[in-house]
C-alpha positions as CSV (number, residue, x, y, z in Angstrom):
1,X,19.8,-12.6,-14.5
2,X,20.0,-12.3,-18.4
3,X,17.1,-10.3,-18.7
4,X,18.6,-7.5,-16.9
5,X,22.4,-7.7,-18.3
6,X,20.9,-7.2,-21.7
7,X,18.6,-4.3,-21.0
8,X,19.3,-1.2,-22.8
9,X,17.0,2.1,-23.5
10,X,16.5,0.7,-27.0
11,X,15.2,-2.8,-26.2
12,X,13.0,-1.7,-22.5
13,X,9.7,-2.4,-23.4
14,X,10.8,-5.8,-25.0
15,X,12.7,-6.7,-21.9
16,X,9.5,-5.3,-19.7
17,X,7.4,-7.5,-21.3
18,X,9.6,-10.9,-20.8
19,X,10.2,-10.0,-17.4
20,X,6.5,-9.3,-16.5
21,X,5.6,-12.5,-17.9
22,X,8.5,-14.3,-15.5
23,X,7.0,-11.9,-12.5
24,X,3.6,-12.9,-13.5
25,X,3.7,-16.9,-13.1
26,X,4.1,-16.6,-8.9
27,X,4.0,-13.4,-8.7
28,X,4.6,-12.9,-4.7
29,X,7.7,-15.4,-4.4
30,X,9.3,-14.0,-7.9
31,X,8.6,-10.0,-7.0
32,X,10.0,-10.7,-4.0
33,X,13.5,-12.3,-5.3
34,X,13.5,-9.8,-8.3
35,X,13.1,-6.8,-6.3
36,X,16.1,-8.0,-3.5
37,X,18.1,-9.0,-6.5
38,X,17.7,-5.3,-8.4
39,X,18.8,-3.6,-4.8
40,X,21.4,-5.7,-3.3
41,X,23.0,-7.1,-6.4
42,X,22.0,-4.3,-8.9
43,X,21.4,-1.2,-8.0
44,X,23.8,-1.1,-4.9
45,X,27.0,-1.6,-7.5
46,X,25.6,-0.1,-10.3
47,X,24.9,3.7,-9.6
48,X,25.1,4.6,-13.6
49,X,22.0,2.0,-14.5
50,X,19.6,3.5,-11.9
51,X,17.3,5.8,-14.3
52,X,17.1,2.6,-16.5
53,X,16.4,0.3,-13.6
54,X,13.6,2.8,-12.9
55,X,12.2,2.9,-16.5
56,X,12.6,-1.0,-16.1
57,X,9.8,-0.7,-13.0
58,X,7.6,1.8,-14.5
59,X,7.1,-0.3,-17.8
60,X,6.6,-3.4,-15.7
61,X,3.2,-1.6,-14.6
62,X,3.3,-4.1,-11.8
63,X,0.6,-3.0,-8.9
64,X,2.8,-3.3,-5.5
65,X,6.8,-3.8,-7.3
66,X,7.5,0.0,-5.9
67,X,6.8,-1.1,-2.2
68,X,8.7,-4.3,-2.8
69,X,11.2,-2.5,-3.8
70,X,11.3,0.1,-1.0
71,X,10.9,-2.9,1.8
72,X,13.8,-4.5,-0.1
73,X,15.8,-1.4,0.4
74,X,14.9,-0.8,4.1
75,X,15.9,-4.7,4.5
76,X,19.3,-3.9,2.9
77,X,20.1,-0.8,4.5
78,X,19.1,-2.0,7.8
79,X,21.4,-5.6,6.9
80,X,24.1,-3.1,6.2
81,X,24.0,-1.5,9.5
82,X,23.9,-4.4,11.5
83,X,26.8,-5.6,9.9
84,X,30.1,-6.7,11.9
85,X,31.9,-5.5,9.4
86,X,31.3,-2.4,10.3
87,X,32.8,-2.5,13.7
């Protein structure tokens, strides 16, 4: 997702804005798919962005994206545990 490879601390509420916009169009389908795309694809491989992934949420100001988040992460967690591979 371009928006998010060219987020930096200098260009956040820019980025905030384009991606509330995107969020805002459907935003149940496309909070949903954002939020599992941040944990499993984002945040899970890239420890050193989490405090700007997290500035990224709060300047969203997006009513329910925290719990979508934290469901996202439960799902993941709970995918991760079931795993074969971990046999």
């Amino acid at each position: 997702m371009f928006i998010i490879n060219t987020t930096s601390q200098h260009n956040i509420e820019e980025k905030a804005s384009e991606l509330r916009e995107i969020l805002g169009l459907n935003e149940g389908i496309n909070l949903q798919w954002f939020s599992n795309y941040l944990v499993v694809k984002r945040a899970s491989m890239e420890t050193n962005f989490h405090q700007l992934y997290l500035m990224l949420l709060q300047k969203l100001e997006i009513k329910h994206v925290f719990k979508v988040i934290t469901i996202e992460s439960y799902t993941a967690v709970r995918n991760m545990l079931m795993s074969r591979d971990l046999l």
